[in-house]
N, CA, C and O atoms as CSV, one atom per row, in Angstrom:
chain,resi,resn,atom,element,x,y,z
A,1,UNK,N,N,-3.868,-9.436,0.845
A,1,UNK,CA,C,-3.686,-8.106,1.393
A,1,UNK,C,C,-5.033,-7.398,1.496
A,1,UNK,O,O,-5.917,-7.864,0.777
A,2,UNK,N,N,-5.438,-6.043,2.493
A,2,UNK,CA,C,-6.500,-5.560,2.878
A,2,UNK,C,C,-6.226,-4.514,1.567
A,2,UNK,O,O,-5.186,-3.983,1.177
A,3,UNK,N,N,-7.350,-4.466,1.161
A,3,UNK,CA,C,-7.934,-2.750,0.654
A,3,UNK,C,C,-6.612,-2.135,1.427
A,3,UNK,O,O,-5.793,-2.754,2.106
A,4,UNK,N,N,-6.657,-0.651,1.101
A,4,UNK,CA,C,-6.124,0.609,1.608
A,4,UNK,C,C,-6.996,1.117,2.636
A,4,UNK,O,O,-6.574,1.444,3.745
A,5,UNK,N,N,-8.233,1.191,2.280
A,5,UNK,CA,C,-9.568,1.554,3.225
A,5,UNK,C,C,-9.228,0.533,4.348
A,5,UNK,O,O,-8.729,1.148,5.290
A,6,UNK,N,N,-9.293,-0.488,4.536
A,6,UNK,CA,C,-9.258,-1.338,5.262
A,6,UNK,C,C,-7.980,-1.348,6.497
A,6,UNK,O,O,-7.968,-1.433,7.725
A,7,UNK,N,N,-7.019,-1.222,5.491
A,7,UNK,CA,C,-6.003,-0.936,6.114
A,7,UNK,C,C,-5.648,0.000,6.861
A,7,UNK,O,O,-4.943,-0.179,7.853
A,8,UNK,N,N,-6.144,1.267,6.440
A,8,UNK,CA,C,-6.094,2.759,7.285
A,8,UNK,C,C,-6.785,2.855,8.279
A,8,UNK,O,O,-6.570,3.534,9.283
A,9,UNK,N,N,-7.979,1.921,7.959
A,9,UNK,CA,C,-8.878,1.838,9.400
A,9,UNK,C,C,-8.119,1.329,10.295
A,9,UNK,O,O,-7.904,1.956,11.333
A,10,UNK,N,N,-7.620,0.211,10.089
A,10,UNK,CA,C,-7.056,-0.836,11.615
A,10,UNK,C,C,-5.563,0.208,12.177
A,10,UNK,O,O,-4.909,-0.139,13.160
A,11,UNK,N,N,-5.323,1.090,11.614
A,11,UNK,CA,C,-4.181,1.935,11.983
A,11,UNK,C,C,-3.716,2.290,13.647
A,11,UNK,O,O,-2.707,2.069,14.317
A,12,UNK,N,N,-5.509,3.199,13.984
A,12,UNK,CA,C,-5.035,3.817,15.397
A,12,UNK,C,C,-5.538,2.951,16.021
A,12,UNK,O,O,-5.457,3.335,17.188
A,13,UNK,N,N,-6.217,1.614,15.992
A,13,UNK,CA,C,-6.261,0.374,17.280
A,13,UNK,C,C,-5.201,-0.346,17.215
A,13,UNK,O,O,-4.632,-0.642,18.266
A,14,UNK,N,N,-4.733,-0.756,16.054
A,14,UNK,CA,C,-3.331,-1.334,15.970
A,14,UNK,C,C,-2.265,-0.726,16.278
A,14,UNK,O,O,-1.272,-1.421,16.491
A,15,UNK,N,N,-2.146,1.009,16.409
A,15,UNK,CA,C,-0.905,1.152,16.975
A,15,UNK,C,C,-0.824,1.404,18.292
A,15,UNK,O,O,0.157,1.475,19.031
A,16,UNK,N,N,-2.253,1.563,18.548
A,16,UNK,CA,C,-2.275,1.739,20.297
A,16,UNK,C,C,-2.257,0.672,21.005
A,16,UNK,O,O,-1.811,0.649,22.152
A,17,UNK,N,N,-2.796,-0.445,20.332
A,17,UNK,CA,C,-2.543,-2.174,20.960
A,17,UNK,C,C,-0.984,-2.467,21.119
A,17,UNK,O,O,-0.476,-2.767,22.200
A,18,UNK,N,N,-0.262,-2.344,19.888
A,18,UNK,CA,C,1.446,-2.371,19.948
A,18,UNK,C,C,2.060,-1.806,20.929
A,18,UNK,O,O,2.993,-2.306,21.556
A,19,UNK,N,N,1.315,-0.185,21.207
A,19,UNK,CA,C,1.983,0.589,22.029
A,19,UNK,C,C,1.633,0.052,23.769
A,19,UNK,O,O,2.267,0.376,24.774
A,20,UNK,N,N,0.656,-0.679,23.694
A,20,UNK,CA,C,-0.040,-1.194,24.930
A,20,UNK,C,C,0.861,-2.233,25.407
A,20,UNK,O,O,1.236,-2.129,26.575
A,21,UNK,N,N,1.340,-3.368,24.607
A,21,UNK,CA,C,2.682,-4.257,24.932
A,21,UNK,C,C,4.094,-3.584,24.986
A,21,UNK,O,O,5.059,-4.330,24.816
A,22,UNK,N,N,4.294,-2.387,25.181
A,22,UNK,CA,C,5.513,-2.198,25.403
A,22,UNK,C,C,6.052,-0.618,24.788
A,22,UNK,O,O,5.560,-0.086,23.793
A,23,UNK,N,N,6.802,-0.221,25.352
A,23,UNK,CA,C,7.653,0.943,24.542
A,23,UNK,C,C,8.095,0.651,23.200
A,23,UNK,O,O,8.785,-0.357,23.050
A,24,UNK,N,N,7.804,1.384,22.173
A,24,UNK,CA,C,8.346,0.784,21.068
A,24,UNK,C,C,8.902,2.224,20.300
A,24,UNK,O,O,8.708,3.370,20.706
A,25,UNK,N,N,9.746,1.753,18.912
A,25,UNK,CA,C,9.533,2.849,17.881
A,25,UNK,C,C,8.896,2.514,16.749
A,25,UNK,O,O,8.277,1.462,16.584
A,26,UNK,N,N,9.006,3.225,16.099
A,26,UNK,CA,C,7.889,3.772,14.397
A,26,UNK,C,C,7.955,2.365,13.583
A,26,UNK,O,O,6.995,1.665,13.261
A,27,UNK,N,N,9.701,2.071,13.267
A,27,UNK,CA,C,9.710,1.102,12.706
A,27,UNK,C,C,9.507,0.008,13.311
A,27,UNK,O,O,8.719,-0.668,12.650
A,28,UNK,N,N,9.823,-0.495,14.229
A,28,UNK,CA,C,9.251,-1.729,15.155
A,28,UNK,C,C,7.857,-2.242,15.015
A,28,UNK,O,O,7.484,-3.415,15.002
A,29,UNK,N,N,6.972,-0.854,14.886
A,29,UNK,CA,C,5.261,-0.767,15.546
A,29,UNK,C,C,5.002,-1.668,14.171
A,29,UNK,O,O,4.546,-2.810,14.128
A,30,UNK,N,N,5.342,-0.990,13.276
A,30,UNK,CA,C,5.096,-1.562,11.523
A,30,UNK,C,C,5.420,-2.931,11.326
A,30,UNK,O,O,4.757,-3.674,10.601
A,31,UNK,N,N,7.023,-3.477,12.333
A,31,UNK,CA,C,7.036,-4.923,11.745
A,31,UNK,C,C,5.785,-5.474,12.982
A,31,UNK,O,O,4.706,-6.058,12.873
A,32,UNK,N,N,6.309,-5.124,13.751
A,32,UNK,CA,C,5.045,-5.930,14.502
A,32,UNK,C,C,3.715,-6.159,14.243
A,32,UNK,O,O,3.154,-7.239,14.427
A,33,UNK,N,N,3.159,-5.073,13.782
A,33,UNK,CA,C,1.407,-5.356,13.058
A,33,UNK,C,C,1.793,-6.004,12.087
A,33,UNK,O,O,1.223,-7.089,11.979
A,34,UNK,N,N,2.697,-5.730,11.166
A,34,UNK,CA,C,3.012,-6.775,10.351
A,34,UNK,C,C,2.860,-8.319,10.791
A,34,UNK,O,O,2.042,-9.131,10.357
A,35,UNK,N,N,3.472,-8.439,11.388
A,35,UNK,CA,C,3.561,-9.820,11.745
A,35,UNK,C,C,2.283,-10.575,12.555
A,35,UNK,O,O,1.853,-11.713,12.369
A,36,UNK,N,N,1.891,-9.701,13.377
A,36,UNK,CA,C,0.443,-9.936,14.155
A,36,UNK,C,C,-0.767,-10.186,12.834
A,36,UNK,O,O,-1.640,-11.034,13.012
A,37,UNK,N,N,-0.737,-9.613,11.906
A,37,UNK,CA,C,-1.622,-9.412,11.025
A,37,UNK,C,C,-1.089,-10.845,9.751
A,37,UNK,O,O,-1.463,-10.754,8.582
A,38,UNK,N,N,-0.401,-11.804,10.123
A,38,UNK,CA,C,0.093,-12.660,9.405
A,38,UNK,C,C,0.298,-12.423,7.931
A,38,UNK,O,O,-0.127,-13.010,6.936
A,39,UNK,N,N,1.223,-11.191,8.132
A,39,UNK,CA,C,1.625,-10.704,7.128
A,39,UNK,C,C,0.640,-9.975,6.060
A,39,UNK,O,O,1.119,-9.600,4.989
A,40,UNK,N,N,-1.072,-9.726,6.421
A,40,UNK,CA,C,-1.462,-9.302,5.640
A,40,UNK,C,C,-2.051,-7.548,5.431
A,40,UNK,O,O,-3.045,-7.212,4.788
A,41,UNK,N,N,-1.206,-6.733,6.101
A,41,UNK,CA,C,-1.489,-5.566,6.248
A,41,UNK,C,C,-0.388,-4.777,6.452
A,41,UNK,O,O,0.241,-5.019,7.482
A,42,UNK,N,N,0.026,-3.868,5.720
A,42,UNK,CA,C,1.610,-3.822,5.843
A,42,UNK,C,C,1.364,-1.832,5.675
A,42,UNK,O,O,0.822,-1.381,4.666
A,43,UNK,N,N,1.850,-0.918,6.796
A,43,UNK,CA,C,1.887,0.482,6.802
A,43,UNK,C,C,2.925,1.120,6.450
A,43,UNK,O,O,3.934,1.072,7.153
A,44,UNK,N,N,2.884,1.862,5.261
A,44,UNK,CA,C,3.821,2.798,4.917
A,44,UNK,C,C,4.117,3.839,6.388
A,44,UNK,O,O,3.239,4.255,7.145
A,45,UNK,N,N,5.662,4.097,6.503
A,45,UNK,CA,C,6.164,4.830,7.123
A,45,UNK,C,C,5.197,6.556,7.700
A,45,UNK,O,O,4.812,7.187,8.685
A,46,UNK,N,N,5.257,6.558,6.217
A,46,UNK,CA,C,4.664,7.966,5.560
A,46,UNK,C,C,2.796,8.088,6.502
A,46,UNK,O,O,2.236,9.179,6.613
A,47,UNK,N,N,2.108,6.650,7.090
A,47,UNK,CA,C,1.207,6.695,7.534
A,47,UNK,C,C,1.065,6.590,9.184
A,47,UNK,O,O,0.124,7.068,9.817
A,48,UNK,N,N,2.320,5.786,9.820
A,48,UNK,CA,C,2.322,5.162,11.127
A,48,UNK,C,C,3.101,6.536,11.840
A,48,UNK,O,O,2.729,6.756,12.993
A,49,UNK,N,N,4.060,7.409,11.325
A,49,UNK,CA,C,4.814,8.370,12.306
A,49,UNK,C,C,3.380,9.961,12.448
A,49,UNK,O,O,3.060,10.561,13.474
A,50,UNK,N,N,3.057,10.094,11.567
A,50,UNK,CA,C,1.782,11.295,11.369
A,50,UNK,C,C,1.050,11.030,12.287
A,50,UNK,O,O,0.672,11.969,12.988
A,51,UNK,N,N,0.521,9.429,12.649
A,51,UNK,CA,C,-0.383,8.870,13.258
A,51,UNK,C,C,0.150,9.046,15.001
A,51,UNK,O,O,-0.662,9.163,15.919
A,52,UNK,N,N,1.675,9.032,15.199
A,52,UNK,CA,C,2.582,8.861,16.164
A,52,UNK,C,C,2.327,10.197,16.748
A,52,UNK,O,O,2.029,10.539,17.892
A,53,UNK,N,N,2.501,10.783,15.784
A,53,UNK,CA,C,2.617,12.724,16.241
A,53,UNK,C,C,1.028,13.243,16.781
A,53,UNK,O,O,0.765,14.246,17.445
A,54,UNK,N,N,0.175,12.288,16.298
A,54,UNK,CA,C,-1.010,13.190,16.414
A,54,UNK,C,C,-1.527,12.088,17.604
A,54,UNK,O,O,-2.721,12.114,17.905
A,55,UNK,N,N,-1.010,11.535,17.989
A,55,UNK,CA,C,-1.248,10.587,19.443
A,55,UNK,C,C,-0.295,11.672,20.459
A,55,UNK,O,O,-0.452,11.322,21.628
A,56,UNK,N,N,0.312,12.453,20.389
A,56,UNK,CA,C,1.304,12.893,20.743
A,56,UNK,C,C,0.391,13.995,21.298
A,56,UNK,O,O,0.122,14.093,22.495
A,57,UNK,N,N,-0.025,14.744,20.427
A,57,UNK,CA,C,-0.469,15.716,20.406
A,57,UNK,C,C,-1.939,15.955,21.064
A,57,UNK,O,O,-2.372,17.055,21.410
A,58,UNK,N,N,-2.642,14.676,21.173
A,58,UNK,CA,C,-3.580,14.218,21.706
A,58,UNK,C,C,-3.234,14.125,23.008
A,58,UNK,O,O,-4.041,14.660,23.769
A,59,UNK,N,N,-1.993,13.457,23.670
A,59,UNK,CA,C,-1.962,13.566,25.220
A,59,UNK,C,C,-1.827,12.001,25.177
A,59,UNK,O,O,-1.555,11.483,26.260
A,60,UNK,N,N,-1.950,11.313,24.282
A,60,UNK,CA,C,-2.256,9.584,24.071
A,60,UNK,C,C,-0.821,8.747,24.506
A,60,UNK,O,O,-0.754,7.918,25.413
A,61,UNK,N,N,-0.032,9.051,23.887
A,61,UNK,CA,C,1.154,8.620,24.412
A,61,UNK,C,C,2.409,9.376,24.643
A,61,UNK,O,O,2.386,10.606,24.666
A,62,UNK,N,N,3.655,8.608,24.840
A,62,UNK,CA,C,4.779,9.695,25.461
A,62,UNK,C,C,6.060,9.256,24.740
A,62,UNK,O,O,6.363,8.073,24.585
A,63,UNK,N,N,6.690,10.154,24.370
A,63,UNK,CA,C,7.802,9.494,23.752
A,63,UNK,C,C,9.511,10.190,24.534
A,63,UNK,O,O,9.690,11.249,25.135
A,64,UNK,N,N,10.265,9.353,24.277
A,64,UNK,CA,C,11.535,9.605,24.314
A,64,UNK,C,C,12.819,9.113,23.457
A,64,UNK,O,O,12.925,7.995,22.954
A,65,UNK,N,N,13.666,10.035,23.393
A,65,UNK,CA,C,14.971,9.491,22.264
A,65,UNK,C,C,15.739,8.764,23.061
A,65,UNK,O,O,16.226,9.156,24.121
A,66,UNK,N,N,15.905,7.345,22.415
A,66,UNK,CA,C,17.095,6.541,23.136
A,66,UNK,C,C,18.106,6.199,21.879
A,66,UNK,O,O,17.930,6.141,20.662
A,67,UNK,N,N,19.376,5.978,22.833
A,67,UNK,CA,C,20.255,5.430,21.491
A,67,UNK,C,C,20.422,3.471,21.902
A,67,UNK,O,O,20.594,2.785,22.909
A,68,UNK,N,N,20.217,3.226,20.240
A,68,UNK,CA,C,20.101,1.775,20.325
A,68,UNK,C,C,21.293,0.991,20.383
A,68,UNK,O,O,22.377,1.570,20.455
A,69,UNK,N,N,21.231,-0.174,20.363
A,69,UNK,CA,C,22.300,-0.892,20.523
A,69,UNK,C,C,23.279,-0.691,19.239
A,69,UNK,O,O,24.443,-0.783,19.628
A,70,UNK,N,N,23.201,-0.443,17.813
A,70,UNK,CA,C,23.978,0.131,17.159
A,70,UNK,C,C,24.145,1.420,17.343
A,70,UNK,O,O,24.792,1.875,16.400
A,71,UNK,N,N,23.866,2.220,18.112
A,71,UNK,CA,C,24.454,3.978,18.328
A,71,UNK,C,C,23.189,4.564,17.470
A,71,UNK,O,O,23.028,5.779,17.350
A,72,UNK,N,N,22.508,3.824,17.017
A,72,UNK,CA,C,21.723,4.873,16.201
A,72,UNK,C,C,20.703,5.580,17.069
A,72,UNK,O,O,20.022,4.810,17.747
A,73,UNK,N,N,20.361,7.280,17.245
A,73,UNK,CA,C,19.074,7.447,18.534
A,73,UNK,C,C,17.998,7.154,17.347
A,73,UNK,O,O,18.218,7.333,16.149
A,74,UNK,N,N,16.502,6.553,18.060
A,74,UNK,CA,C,15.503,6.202,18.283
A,74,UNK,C,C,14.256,6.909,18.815
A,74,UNK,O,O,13.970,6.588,19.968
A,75,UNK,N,N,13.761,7.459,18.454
A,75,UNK,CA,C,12.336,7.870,19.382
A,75,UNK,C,C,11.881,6.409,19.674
A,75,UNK,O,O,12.047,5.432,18.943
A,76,UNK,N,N,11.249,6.462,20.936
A,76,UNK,CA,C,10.557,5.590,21.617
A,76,UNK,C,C,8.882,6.255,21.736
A,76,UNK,O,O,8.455,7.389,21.956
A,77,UNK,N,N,8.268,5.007,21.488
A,77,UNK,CA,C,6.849,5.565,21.658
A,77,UNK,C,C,6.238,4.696,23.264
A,77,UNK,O,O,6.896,3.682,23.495
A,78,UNK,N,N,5.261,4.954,24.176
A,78,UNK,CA,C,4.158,4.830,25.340
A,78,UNK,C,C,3.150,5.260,25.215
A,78,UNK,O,O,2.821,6.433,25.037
A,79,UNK,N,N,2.042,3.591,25.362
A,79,UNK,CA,C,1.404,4.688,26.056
A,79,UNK,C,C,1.153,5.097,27.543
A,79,UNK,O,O,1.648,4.483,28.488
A,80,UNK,N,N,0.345,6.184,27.666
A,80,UNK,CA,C,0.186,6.257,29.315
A,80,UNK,C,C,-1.465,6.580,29.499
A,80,UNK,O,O,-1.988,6.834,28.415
A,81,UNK,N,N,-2.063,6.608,30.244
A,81,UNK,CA,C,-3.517,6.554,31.175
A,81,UNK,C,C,-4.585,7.074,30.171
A,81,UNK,O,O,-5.674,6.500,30.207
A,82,UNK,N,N,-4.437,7.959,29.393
A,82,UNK,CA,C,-4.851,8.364,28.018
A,82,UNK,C,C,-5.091,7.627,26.938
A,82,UNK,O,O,-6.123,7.580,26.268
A,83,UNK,N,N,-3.881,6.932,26.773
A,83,UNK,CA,C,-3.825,5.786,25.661
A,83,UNK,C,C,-4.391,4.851,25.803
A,83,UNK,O,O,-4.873,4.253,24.840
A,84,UNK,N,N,-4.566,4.230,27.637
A,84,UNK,CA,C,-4.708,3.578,27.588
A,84,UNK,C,C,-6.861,2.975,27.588
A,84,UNK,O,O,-7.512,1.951,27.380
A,85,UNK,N,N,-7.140,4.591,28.006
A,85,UNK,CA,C,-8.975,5.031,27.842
A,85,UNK,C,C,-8.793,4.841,26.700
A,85,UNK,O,O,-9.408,3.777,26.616
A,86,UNK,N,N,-8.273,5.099,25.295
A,86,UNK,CA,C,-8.783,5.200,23.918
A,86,UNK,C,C,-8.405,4.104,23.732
A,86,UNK,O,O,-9.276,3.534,23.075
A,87,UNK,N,N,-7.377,3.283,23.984
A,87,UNK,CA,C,-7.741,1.739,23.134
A,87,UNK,C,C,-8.608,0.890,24.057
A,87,UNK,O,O,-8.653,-0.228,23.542
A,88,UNK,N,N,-9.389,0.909,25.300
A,88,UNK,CA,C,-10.398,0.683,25.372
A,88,UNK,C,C,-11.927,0.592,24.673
A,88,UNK,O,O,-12.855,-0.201,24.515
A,89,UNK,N,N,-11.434,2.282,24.303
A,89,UNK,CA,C,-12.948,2.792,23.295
A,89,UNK,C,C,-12.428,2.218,22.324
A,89,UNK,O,O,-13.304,1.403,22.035
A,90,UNK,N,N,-11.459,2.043,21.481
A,90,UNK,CA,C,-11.611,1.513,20.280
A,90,UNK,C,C,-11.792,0.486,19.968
A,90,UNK,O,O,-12.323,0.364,18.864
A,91,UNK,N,N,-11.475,-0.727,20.708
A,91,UNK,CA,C,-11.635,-1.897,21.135
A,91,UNK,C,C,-13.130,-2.135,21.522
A,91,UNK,O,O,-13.464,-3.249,21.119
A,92,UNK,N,N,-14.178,-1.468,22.177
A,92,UNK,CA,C,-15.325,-1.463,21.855
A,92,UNK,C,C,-16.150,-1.273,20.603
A,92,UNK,O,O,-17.020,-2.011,20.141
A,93,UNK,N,N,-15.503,0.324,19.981
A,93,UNK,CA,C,-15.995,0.148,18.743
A,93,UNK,C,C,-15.677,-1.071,17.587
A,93,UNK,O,O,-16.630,-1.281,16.837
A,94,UNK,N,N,-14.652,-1.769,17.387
A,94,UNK,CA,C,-14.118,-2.756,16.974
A,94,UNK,C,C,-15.036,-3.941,17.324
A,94,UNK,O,O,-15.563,-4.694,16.505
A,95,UNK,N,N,-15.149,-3.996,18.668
A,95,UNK,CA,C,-16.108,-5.235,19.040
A,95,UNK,C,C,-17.647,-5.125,17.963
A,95,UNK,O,O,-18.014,-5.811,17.009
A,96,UNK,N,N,-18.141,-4.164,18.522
A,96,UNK,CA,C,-19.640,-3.511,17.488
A,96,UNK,C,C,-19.686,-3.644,15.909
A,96,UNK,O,O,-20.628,-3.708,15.120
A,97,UNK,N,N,-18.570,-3.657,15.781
A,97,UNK,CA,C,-18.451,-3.569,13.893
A,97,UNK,C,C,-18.412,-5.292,13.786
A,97,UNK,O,O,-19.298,-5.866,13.153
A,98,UNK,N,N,-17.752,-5.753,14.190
A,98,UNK,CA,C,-17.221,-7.033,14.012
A,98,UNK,C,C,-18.678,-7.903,14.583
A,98,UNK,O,O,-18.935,-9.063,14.261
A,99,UNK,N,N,-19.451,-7.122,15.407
A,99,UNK,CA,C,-20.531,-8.245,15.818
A,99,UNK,C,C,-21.333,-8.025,14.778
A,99,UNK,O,O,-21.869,-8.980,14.217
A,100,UNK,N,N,-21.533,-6.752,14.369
A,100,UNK,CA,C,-22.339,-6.647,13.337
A,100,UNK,C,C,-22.159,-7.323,11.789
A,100,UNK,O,O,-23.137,-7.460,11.054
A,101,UNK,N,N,-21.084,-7.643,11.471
A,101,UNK,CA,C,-20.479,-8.460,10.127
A,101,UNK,C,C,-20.713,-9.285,10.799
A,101,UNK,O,O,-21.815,-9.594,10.345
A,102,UNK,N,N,-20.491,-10.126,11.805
A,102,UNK,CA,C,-20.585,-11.479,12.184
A,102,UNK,C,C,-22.049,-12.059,11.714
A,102,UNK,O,O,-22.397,-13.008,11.013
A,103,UNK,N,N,-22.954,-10.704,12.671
A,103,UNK,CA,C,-24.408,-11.539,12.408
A,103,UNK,C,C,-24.948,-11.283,10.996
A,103,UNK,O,O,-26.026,-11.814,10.730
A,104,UNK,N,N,-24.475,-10.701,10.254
A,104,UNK,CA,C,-24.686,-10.456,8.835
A,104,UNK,C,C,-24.431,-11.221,7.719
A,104,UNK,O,O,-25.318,-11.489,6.908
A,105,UNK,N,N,-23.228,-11.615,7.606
A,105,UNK,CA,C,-22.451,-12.769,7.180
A,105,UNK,C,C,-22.853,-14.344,7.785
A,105,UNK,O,O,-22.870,-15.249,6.950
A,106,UNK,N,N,-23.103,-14.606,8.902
A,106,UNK,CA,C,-23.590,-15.926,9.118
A,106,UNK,C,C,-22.139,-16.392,10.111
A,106,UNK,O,O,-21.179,-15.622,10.125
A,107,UNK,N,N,-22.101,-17.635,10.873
A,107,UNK,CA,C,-20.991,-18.134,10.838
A,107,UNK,C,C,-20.507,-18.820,10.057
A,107,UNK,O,O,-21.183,-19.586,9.370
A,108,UNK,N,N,-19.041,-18.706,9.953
A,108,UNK,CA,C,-18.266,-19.376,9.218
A,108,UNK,C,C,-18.158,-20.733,8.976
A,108,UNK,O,O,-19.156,-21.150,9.564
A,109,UNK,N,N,-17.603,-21.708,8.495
A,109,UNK,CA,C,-17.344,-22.999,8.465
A,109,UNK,C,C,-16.245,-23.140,9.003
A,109,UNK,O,O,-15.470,-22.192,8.875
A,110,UNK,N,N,-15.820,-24.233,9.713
A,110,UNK,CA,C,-14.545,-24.266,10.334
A,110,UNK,C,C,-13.720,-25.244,9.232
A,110,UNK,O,O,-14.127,-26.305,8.758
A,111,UNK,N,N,-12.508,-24.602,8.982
A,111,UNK,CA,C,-11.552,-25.364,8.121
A,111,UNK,C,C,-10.713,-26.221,8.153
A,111,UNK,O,O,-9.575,-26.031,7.725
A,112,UNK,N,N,-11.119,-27.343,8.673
A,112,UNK,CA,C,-10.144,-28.195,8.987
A,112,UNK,C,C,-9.672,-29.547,8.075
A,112,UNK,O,O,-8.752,-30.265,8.467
């Protein structure tokens, strides 16, 4: 598992990447990085909907209430043209950090 630090960082590229494959909701976004992250980064509720609202509030994405296939309603999260400039930029900044550990660290050994 990541640090907490670690983890809070990958938050708003990871939920804007999720949100980039598709309409989703709160709980969905969570199993999915979950699972993308091979199980090793896992977001409390309490961190991914705050994060939802203030994308919201930003202009970043769009949401709507649907009711699901059990009757239960759902907020749905998008993004749209907004969302989709900032996970660009973040995805750059991401690139920059990661080149920089790369050349710092050395390459790896391959594990086979």
């Amino acid at each position: 598992m990541l640090s907490k630090d670690l983890t809070a960082a990958t938050l708003r590229p990871a939920v804007l990447s999720v949100l980039a494959e598709g309409e989703s909701y709160g709980y969905e976004i969570i199993r999915k990085a979950f699972t993308a992250s091979g199980e090793q980064i896992e977001w409390a509720e309490g961190a991914v909907y705050p994060m939802l609202h203030r994308f919201e509030r930003q202009g970043l994405i769009k949401s709507r209430w649907k009711t699901a296939e059990n009757g239960r309603r759902r907020k749905y999260y998008r993004l749209n043209a907004s969302g989709k400039k900032a996970l660009e930029a973040e995805k750059e900044q991401w690139k920059a950090a990661t080149n920089l550990l790369n050349n710092l660290w050395g390459p790896e050994p391959c594990l086979t």
